[in-house]
C-alpha positions as CSV (number, residue, x, y, z in Angstrom):
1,X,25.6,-22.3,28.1
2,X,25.9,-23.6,24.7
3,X,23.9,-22.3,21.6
4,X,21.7,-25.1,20.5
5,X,20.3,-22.9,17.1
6,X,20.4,-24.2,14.0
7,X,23.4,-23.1,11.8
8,X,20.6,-22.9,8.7
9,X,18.5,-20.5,11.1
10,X,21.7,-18.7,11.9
11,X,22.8,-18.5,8.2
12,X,19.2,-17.4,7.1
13,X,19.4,-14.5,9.7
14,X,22.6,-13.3,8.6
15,X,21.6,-13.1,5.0
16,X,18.1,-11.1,5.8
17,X,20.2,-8.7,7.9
18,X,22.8,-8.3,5.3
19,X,20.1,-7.6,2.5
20,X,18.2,-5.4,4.7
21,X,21.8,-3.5,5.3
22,X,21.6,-3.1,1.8
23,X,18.5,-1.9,1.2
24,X,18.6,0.6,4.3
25,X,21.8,1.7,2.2
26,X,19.8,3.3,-1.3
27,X,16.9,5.5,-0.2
28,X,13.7,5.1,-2.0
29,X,12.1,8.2,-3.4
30,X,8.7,8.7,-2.2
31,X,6.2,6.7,-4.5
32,X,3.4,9.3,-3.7
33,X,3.3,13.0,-3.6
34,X,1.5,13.5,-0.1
35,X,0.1,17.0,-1.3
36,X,-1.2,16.0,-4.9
37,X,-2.8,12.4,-3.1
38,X,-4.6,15.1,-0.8
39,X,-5.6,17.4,-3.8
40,X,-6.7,14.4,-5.3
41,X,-9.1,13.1,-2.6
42,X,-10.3,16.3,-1.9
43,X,-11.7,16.5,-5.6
44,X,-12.8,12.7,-5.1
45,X,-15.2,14.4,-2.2
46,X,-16.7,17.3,-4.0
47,X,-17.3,15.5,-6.9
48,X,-19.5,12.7,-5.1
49,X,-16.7,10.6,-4.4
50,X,-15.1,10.4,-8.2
51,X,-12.1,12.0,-9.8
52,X,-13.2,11.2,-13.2
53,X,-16.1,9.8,-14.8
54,X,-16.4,6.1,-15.1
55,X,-15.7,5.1,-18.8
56,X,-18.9,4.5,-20.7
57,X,-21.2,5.4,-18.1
58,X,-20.6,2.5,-16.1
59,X,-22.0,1.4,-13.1
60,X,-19.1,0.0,-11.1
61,X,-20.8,1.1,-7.3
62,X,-24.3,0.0,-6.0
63,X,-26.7,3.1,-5.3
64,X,-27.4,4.4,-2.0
65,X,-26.8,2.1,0.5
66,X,-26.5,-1.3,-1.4
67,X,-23.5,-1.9,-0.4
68,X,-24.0,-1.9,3.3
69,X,-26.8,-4.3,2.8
70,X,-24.8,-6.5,0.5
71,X,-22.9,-8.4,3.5
């Protein structure tokens, strides 16, 4: 049987697996602490779903249930 793929296809293949090789090679530190993204929600909860104040009193959610009717 002979292989009827593209050499470009074949080329392109090679490459990706050779980059992801190399990327598979550095390890990525974590980009978010699991346990302070948890703390962090949990305070979103009690405090009505905000970790901080909106800046200048601003309005940036609908009240109640706006934003299920908004659709």
């Amino acid at each position: 049987m002979t292989d009827h793929r593209d050499p470009a296809d074949a080329r392109l293949a090679e490459l990706f697996g050779a980059w992801r090789a190399e990327i598979d090679e550095v390890p990525l530190p974590s980009l978010v602490d699991p346990v302070r993204a948890v703390d962090v929600v949990i305070e979103a909860k009690r405090n009505g779903g905000r970790v901080h104040p909106p800046p200048d009193g601003a309005c940036t959610r609908p009240p109640g249930n706006a934003r299920d009717e908004a659709v």
